[in-house]
N, C-alpha and C positions, 0 to 999 in steps of 0.2 A: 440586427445587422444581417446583412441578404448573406453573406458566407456560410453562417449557422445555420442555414435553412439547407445547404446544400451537402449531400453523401454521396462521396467518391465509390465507386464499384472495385474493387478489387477481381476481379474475376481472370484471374492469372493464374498460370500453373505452379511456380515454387512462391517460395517465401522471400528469394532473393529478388523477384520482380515487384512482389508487391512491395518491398521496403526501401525500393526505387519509387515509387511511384508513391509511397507518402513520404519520404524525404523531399522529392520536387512541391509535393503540394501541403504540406505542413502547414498551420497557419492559414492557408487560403481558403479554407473549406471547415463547414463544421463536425464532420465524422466522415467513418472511411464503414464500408462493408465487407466483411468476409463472407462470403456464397460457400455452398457445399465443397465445390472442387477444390477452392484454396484450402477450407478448413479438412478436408481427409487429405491433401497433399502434404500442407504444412503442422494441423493439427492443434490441439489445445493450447500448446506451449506455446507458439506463435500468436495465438490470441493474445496469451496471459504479456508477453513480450510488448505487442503494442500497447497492452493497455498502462501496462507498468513507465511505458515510454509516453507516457500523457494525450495516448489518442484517443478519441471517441469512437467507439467501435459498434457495430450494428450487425450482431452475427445470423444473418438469413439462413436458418437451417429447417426452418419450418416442421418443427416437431411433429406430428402425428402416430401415434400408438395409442396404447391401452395409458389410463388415467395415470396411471401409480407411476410409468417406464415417462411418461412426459413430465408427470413433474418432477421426478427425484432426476431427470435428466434436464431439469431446466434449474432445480436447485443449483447442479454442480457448473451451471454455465451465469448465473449469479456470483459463485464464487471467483470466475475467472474475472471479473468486474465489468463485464460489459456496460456499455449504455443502455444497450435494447438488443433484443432479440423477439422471433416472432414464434409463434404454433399458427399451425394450420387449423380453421375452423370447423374443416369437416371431421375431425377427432369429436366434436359435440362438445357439448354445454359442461358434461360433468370432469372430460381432461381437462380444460378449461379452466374448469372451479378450483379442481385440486392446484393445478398447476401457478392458480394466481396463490392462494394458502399457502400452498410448499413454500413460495419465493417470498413471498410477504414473512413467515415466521422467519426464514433464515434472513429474511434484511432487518424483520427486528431483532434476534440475536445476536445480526452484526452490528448494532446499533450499539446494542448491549455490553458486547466486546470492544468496542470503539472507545466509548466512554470509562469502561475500567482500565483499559490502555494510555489512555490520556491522564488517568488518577495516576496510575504507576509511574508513566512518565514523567510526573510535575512533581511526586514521591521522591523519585530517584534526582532528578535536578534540583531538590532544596539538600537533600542528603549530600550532592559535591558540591553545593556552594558550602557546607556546614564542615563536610572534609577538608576543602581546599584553606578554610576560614582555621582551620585548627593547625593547618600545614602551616599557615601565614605566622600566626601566633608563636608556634613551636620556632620556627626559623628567626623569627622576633629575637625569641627568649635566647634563643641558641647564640645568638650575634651578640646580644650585651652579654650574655655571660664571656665572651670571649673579648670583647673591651675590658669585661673586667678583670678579667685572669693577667691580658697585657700591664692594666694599668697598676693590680696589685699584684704582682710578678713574687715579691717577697713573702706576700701570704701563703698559707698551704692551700693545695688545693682544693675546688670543690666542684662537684659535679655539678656542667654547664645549665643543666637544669632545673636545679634545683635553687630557683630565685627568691623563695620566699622565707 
């Protein structure tokens, strides 16, 4: 689809411009960019906000430093979920290298994490269909015991749960 091919520029001074301007174009387009200026105006948190809000994002920051300051600072813009983001190539081969390493282990421990999340998650939703199935039963039992106290009214009493 020719939309997906296209990234809107953000290149705005607050956060409140740019969330105009992927409001109007939502949908028509397939990623939006954050440039330097918006991201030291608005900041991380405004990243993490559109991406949390289903946008494709493309943070043009163009890293260049020493190996170690580019990747563990491209780890942390990984976590923020971007689509894509860039380094500069004249940082050389070996930012580069680390930089693709750093991000590759932290997308396969996010991977990692993903998948014991989703165990937990399918854990925890048979555990309240097995609670809710116990509630059922319990309020079952609790009902006919109470038809039956109506209907044997003369008999002594016995505790509503105790059906067996």
């Amino acid at each position: 689809m020719c939309k997906e091919k296209i990234i809107v520029d953000l290149d705005v001074e607050t956060a409140e411009e740019a969330r105009q301007i992927t409001a109007d174009l939502r949908g028509e387009v397939g990623a939006f960019k954050i440039g330097l200026q918006l991201f030291t105006s608005a900041g991380a948190s405004f990243v993490r906000e559109t991406v949390e809000a289903g946008l494709k994002i493309f943070l043009d920051v163009k890293f260049h430093d020493i190996p170690n300051t580019v990747a563990k600072a491209s780890v942390e813009v990984a976590r923020l979920g971007v689509w894509m983001f860039n380094v500069h190539a004249l940082g050389g081969a070996e930012m580069m290298r680390r930089t693709v390493e750093n991000v590759r282990s932290f997308e396969d421990l996010k991977g990692e994490l993903d998948k014991q999340k989703e165990v937990r998650e399918n854990i925890f939703a048979q555990e309240t269909l097995r609670q809710k199935d116990r509630e059922r039963i319990l309020e079952e039992k609790f009902q006919e015991a109470l038809k039956r106290a109506d209907t044997d009214s003369d008999k002594p009493f016995r505790n509503p749960l105790d059906l067996d």
